[in-house]
VEXZAMAR-199641 format. One record per atom (N, C-alpha, C): residue number from 1; x, y, z. Coordinates in steps of 0.02 Angstrom, whole numbers, plus 32768, in hexadecimal, padded with zeros to 4 digits. Example, Ala and Ser with C-alpha at 12.3 -4.5 7.8 and 13.67 -1.06 7.14 Angstrom:
<recs>
i; x; y; z
1; 8294; 7EE4; 8186
1; 8267; 7F1F; 8186
1; 8294; 7F5B; 8186
2; 8282; 7F90; 8162
2; 82AC; 7FCB; 8165
2; 8285; 8002; 818A
</recs>
This chain:
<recs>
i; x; y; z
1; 5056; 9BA9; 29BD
1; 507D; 9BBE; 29F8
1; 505A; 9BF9; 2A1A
2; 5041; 9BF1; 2A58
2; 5037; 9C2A; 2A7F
2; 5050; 9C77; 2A79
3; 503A; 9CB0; 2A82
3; 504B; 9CDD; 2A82
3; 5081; 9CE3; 2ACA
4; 5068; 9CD8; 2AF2
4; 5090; 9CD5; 2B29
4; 50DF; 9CB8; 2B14
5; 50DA; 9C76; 2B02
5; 510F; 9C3F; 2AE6
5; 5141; 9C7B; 2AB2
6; 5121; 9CA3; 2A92
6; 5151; 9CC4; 2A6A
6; 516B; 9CF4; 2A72
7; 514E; 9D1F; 2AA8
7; 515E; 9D48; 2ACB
7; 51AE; 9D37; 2AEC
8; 51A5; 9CF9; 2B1F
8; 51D5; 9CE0; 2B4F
8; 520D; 9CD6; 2B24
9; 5208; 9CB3; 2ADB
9; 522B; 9CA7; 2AB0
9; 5261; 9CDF; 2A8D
10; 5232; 9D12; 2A76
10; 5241; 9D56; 2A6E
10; 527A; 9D7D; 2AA1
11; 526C; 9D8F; 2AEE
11; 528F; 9D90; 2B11
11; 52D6; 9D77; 2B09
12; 52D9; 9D2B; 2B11
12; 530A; 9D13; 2B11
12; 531D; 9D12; 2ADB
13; 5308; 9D33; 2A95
13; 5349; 9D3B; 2A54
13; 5362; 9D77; 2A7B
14; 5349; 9DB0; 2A91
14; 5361; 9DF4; 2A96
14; 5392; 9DEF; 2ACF
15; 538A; 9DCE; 2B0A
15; 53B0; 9DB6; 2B46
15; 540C; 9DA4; 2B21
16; 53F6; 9D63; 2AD3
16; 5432; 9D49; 2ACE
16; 545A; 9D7E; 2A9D
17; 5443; 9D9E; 2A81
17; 5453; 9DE6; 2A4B
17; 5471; 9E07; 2A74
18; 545A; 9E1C; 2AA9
18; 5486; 9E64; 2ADF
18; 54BE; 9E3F; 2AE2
19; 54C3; 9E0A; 2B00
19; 54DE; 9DC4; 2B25
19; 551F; 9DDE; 2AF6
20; 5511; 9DC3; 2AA4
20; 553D; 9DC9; 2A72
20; 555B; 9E1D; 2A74
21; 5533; 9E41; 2A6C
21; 5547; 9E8D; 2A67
21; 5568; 9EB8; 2A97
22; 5563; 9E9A; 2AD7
22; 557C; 9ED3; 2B0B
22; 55B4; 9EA9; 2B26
23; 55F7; 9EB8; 2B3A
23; 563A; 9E87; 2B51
23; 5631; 9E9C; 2B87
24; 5658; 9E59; 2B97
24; 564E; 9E44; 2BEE
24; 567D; 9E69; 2C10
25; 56A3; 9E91; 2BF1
25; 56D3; 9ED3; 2C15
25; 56E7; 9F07; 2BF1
26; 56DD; 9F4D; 2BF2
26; 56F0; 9F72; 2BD2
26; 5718; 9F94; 2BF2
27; 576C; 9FAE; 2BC4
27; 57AA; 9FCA; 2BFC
27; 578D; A016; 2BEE
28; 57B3; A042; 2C3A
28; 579B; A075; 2C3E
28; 57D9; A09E; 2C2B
29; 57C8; A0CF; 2BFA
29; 57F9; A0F7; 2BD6
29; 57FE; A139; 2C11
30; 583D; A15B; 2C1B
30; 582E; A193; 2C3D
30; 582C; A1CC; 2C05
31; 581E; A203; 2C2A
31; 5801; A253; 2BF1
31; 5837; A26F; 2C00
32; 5873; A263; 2C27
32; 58B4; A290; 2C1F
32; 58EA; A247; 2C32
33; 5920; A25A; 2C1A
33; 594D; A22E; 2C23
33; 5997; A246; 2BF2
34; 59CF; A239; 2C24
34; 5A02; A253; 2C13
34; 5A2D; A22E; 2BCB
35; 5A3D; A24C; 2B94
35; 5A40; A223; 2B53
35; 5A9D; A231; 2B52
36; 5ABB; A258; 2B7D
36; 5B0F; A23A; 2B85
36; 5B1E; A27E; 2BB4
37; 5B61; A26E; 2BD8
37; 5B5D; A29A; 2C0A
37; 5BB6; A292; 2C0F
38; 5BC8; A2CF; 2C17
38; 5C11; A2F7; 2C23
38; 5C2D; A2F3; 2C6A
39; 5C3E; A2D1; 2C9C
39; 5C42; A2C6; 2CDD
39; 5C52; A31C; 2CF2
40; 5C1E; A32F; 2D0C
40; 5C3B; A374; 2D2F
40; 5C2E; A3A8; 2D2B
41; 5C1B; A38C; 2CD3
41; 5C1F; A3DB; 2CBE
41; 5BD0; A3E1; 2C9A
42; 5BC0; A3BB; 2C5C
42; 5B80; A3A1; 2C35
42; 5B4C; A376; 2C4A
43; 5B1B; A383; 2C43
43; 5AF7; A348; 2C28
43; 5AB1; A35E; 2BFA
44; 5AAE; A323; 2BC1
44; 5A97; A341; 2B85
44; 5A3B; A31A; 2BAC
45; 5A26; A342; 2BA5
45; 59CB; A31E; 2BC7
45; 599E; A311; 2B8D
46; 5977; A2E0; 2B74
46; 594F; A2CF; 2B3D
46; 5906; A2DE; 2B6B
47; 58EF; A2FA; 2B46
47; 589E; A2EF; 2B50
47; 5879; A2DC; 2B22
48; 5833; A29A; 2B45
48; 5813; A27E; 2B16
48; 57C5; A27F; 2B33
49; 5784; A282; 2AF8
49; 5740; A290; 2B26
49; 5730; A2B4; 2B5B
50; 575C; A300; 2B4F
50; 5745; A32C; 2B8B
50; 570E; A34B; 2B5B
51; 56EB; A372; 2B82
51; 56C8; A3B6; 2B3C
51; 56E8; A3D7; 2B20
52; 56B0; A3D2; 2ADD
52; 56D6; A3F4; 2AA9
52; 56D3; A438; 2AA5
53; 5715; A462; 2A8D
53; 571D; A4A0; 2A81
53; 571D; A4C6; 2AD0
54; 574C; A4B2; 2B04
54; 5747; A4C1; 2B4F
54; 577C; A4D6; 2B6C
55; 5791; A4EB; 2B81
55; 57C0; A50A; 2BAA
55; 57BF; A4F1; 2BDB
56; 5811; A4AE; 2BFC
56; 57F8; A4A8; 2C33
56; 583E; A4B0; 2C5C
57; 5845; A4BD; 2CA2
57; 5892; A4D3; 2CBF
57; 5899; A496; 2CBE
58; 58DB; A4A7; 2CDD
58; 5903; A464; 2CE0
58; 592E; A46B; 2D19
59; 5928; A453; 2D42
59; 5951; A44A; 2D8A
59; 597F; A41C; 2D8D
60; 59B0; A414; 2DB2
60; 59E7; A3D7; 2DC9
60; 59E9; A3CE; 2E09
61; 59E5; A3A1; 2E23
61; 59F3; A391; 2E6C
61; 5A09; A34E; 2E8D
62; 5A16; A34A; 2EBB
62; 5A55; A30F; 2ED1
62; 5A06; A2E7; 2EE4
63; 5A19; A29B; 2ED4
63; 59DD; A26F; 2ED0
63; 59BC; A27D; 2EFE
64; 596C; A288; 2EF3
64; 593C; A265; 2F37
64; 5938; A2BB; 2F6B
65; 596B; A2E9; 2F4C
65; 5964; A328; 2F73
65; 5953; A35E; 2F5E
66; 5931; A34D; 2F22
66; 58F1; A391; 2F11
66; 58C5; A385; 2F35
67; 58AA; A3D3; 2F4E
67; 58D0; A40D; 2F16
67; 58FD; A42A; 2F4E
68; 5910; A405; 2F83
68; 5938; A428; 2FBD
68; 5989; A444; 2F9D
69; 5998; A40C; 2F6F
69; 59DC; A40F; 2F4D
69; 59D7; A434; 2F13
70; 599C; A43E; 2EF5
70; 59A6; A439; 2EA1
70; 59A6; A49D; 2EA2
71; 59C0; A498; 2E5B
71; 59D5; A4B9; 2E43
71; 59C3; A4CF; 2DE7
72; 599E; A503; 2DD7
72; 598B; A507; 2DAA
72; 59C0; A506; 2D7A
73; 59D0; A4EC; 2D42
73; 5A05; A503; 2D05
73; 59F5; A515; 2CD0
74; 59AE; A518; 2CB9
74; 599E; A537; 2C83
74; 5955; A518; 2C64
75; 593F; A526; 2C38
75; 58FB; A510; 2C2D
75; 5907; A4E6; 2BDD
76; 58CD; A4CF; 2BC4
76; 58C2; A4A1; 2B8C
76; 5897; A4AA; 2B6E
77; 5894; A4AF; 2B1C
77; 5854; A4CB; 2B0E
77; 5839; A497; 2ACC
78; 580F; A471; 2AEC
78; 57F6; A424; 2AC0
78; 57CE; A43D; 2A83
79; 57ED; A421; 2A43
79; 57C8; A414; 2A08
79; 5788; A403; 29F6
80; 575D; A410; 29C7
80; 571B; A3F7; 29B0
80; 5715; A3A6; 29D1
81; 5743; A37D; 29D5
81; 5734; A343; 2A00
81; 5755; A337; 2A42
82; 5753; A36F; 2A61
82; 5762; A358; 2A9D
82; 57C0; A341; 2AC6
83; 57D1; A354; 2A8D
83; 5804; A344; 2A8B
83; 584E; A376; 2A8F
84; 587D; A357; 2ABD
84; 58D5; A3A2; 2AA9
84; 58FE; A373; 2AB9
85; 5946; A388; 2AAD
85; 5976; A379; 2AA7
85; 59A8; A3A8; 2AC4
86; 59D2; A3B3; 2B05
86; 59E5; A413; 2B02
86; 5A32; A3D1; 2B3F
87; 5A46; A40B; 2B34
87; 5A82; A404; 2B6A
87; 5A8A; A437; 2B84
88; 5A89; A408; 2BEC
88; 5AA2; A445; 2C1E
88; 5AD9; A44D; 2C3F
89; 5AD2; A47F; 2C64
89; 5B23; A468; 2C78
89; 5B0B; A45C; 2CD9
90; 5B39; A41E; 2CE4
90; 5B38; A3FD; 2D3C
90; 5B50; A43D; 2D45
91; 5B23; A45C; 2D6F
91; 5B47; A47C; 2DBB
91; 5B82; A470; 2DEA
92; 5B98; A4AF; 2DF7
92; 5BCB; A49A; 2E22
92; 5BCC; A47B; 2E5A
93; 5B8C; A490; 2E75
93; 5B71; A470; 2ED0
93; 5B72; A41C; 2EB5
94; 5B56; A3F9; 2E71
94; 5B59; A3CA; 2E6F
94; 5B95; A39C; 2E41
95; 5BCD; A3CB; 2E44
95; 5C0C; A3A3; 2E39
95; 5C21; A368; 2E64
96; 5C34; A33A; 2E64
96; 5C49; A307; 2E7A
96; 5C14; A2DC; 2EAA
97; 5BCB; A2FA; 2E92
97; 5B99; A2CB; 2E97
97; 5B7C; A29B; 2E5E
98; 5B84; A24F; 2E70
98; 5B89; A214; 2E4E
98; 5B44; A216; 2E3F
99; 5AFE; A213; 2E62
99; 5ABB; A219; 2E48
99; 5A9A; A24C; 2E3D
100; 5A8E; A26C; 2E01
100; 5A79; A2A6; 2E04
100; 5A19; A2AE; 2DF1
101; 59E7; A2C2; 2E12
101; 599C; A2DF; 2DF7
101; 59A1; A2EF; 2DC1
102; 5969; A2E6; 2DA5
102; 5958; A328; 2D6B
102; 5914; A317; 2D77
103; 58EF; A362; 2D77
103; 58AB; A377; 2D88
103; 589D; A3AB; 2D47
104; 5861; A39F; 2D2D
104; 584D; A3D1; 2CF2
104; 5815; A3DC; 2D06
105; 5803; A420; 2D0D
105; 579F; A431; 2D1B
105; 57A5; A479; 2CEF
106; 5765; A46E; 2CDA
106; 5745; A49E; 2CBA
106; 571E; A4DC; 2CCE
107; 5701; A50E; 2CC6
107; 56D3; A539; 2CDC
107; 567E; A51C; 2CD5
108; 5688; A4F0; 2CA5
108; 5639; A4B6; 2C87
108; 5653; A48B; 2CC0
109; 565E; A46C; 2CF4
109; 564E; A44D; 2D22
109; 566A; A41D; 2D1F
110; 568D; A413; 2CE8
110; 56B3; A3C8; 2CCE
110; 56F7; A3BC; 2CF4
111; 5710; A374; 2D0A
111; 5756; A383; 2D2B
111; 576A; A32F; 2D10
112; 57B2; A32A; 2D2B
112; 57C2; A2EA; 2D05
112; 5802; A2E7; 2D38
113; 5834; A2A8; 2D3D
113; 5860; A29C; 2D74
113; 5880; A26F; 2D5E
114; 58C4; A266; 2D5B
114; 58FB; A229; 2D4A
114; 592A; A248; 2D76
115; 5965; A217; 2D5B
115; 5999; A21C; 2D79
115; 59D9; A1F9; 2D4B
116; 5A23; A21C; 2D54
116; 5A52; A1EC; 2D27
116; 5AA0; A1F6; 2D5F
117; 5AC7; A1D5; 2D47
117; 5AFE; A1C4; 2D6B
117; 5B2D; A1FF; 2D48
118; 5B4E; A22A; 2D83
118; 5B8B; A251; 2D5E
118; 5BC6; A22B; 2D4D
119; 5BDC; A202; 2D1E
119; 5C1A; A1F9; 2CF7
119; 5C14; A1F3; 2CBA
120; 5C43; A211; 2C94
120; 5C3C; A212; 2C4D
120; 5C2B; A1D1; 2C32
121; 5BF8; A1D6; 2BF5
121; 5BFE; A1A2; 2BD2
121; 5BA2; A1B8; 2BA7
122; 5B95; A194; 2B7C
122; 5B51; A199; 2B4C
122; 5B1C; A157; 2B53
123; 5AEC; A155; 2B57
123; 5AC6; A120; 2B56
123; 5AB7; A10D; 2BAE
124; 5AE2; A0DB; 2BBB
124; 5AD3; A0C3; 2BF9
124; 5AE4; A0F9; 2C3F
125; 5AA8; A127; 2C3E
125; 5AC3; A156; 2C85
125; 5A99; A162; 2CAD
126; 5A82; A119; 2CAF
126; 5A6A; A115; 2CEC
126; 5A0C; A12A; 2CE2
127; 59E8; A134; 2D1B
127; 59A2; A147; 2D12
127; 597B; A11B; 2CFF
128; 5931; A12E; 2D0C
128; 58E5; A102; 2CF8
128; 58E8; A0FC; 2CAB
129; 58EA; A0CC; 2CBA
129; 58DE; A0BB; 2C61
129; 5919; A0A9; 2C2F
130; 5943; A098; 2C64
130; 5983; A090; 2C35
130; 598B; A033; 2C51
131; 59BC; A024; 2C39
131; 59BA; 9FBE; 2C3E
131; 59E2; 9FD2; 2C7A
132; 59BF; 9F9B; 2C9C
132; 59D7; 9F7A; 2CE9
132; 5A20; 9F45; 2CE9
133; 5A37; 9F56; 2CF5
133; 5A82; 9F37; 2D08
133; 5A64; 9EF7; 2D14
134; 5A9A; 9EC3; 2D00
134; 5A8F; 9E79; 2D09
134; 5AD0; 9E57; 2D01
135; 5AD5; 9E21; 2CF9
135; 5B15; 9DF3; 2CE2
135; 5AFB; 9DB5; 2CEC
136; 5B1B; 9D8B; 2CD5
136; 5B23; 9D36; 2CB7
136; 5B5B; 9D1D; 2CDE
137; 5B4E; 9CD8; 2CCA
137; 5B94; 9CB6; 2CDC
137; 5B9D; 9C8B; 2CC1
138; 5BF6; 9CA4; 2C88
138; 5BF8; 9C87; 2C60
138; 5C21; 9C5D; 2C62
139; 5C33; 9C3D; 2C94
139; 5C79; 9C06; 2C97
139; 5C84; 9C04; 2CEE
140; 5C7C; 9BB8; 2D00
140; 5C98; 9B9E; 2D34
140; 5CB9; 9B81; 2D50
141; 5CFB; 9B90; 2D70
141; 5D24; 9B4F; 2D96
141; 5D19; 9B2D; 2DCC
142; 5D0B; 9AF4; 2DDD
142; 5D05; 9AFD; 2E1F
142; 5D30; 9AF5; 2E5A
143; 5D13; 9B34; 2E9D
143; 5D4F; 9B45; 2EAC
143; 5D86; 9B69; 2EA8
144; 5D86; 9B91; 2E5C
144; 5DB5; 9BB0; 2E56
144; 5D90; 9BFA; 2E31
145; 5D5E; 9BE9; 2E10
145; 5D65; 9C35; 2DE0
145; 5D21; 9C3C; 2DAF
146; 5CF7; 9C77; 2DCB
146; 5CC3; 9C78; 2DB3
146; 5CC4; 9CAD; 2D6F
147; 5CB3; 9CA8; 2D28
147; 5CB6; 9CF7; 2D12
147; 5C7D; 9D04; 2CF7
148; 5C61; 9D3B; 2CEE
148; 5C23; 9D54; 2CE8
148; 5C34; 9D9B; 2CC6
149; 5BF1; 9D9F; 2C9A
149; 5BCF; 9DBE; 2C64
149; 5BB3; 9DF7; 2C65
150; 5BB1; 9E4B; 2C80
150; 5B7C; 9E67; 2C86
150; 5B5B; 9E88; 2C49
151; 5B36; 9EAA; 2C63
151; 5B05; 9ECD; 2C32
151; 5AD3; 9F07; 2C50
152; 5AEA; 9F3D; 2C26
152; 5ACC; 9F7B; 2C47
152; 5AF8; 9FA0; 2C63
153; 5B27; 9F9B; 2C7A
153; 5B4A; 9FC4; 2CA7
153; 5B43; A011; 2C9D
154; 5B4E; A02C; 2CD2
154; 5B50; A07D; 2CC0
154; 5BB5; A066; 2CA5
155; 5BA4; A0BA; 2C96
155; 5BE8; A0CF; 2C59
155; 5C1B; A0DA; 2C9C
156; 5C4F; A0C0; 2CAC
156; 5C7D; A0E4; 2CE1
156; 5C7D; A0D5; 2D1E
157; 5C52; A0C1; 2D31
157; 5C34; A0B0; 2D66
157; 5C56; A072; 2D8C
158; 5C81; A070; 2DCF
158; 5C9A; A037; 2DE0
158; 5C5E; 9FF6; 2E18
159; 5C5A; 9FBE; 2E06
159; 5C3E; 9FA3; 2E2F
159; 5C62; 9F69; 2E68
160; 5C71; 9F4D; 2E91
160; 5C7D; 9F27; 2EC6
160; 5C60; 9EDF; 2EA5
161; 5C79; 9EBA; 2EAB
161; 5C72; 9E6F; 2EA8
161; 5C8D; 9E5B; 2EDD
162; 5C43; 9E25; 2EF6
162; 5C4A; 9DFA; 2F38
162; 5C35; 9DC4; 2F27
163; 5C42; 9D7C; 2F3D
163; 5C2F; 9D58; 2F41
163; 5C1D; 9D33; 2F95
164; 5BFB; 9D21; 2F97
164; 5BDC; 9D02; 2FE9
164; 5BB7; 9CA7; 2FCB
165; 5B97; 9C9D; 3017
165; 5B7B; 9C67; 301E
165; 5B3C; 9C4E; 2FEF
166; 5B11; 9C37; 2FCE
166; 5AD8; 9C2D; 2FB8
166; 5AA4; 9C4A; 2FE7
167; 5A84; 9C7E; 2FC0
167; 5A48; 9C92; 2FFC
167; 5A39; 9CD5; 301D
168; 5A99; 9CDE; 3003
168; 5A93; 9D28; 3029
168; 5AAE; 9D54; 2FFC
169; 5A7F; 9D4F; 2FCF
169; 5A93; 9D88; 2F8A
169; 5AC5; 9DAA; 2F8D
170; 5B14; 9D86; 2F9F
170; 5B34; 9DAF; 2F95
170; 5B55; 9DE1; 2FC2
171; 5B17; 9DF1; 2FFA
171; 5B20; 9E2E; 3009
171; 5B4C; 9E1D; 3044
172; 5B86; 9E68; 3063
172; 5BBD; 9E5A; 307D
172; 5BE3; 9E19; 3075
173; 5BE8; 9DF4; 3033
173; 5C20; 9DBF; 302B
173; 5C4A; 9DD3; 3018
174; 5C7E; 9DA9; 301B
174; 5CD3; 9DC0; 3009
174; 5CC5; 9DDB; 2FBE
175; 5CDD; 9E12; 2FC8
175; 5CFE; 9E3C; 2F95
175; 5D35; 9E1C; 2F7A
176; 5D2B; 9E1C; 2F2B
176; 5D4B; 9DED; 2EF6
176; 5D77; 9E13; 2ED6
177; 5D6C; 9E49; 2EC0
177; 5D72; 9E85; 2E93
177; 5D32; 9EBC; 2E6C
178; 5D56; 9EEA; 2E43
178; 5D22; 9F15; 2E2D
178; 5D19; 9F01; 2DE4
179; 5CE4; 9F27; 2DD3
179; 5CDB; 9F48; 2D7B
179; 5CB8; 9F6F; 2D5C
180; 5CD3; 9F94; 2D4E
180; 5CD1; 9FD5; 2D30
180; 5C9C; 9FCD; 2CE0
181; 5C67; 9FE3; 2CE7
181; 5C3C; A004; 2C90
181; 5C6A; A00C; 2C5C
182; 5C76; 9FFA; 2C2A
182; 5C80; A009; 2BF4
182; 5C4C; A02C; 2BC4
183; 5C59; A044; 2B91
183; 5C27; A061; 2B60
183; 5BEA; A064; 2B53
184; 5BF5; A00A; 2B57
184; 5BAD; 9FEF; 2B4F
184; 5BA0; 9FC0; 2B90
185; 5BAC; 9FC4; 2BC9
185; 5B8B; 9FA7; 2BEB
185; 5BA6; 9F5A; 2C03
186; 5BC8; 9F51; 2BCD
186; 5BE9; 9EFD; 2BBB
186; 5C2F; 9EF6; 2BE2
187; 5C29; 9ECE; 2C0E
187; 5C79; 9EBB; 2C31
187; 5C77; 9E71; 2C3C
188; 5CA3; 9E67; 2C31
188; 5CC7; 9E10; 2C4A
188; 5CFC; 9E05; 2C6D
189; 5CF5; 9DE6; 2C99
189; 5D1A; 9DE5; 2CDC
189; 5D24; 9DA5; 2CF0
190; 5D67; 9D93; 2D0D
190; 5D6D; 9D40; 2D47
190; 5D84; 9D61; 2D83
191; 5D54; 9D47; 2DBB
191; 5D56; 9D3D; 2DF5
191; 5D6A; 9CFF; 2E22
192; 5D9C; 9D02; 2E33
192; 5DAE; 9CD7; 2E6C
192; 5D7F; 9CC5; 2EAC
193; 5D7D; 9C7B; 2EAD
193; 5D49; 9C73; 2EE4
193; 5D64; 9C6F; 2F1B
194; 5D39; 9C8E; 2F4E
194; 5D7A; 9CA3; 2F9A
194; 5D7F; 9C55; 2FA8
195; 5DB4; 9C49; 2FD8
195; 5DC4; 9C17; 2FFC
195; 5DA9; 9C00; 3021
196; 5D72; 9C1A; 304C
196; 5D49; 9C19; 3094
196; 5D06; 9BFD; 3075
197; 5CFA; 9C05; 301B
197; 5CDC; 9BE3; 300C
197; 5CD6; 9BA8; 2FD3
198; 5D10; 9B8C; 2FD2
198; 5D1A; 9B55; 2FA5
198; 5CF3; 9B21; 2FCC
199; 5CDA; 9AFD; 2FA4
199; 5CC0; 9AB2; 2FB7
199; 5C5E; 9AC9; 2FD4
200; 5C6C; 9B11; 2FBB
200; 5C0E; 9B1B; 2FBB
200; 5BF5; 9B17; 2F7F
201; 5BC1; 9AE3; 2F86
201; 5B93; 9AC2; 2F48
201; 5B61; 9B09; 2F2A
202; 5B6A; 9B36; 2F4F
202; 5B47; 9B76; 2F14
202; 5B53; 9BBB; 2F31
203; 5B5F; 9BF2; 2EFA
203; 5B8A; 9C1F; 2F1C
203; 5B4E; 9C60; 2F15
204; 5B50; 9C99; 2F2D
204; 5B45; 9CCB; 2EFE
204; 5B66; 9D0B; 2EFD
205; 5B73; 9D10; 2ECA
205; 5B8F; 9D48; 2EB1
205; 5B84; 9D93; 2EA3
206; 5B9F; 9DC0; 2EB8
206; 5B67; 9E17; 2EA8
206; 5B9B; 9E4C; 2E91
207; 5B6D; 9E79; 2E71
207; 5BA0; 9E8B; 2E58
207; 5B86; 9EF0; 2E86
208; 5B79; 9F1F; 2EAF
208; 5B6C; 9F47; 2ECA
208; 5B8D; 9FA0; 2EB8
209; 5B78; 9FC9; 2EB6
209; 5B8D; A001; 2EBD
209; 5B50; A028; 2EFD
210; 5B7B; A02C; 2F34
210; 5B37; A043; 2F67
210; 5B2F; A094; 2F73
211; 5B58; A0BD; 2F47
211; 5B54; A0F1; 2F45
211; 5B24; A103; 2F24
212; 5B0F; A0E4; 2EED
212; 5ACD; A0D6; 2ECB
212; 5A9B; A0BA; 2ECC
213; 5A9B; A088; 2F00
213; 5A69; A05D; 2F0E
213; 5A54; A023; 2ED3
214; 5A9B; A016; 2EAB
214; 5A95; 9FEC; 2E89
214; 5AA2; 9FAD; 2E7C
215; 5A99; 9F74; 2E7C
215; 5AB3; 9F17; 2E83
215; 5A7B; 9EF7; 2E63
216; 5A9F; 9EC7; 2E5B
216; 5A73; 9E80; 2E44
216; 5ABE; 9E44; 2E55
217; 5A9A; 9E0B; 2E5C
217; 5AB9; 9DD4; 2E6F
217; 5AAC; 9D89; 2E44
218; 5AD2; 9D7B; 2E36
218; 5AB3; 9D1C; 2E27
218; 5AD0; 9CF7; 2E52
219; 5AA8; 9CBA; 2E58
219; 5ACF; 9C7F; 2E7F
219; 5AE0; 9C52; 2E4B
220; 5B08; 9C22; 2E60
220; 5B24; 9BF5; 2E33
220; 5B44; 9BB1; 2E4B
221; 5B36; 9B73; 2E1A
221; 5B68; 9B3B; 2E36
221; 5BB3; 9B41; 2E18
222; 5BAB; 9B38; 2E6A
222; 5C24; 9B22; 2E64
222; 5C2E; 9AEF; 2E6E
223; 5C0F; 9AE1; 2E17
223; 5C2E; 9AA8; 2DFE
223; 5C41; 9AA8; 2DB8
</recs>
């Protein structure tokens, strides 16, 4: 066999090895993120892979308006890995604001950015790196009654259910009813299918909070 020939050969083991070794998506963890939160009053902030042994502030601000809004509340001071755990307390300027910033920078040049939803609850509050709201559909009448599955929900949090035409995700269709986060994220619900659209061969359904800029939709046969 040619040197060349083994070469090309060679290549292509190492090509199919990465191939095997590196995944075709890796999720992106955030370096701060809210781990349960007191509507109003708390919220407890985790930090993960900042530098180690650092001092870094910690600001609050109403989404998207640092640093015009924000507001320092206290600083954090990360472990041999990079790592804290501390609880602050929400500001008053940002009482009865539903999306709240969090901004961490350092004097070493380092900075980091999330965000979580003010209503009480642990786990699901919202921010990068936390599971994306979704739902199923787990039972159909047709004509009469769709019910569906979510997953993820923030904690407290009310959302709008619409259903509309096929096509138009949903958006501005008749309002069905709401539903509200539970603990974990998990709700089950029947929705009545409006009247204006019985006898449509595919529907879709959404479920929205636009104070947050949050929805997802499925379509479905009504049948």
């Amino acid at each position: 066999m040619s040197i060349l020939k083994k070469l090309s050969l060679a290549l292509v083991a190492l090509v199919m090895l990465a191939a095997v070794a590196t995944p075709a998506f890796a999720a992106t963890t955030a370096r701060v993120y809210a781990k349960s939160v007191v509507e109003d009053k708390t919220v407890t902030l985790v930090g993960t892979s900042l530098l180690a042994n650092t001092r870094y502030n910690v600001y609050l601000s109403k989404f998207v308006k640092y640093p015009a809004s924000a507001k320092l509340v206290g600083f954090a001071v990360t472990d041999a890995k990079g790592a804290f755990t501390k609880i602050f307390k929400i500001p008053g300027k940002l009482v009865d604001v539903v999306k709240i910033g969090i901004n961490l920078t350092s004097s070493k040049g380092d900075a980091t950015s999330n965000w979580f939803i003010n209503a009480t609850g642990s786990g699901n509050t919202g921010g990068e790196g936390s599971g994306n709201i979704s739902f199923t559909i787990t039972s159909i009448k047709k004509n009469n009654y769709v019910i569906i599955k979510t997953k993820d929900l923030p904690v407290n949090v009310t959302f709008d259910v619409r259903i509309g035409k096929a096509g138009t995700q949903g958006i501005n269709g008749t309002k069905v009813g709401e539903i509200t986060g539970d603990s974990d994220g998990s709700v089950k619900a029947t929705f009545d299918i409006p009247d204006a659209l019985t006898g449509k061969k595919q529907l879709d359904i959404r479920i929205e909070n636009k104070s947050l800029k949050m929805s997802y939709y499925v379509t479905f046969d009504n049948k």
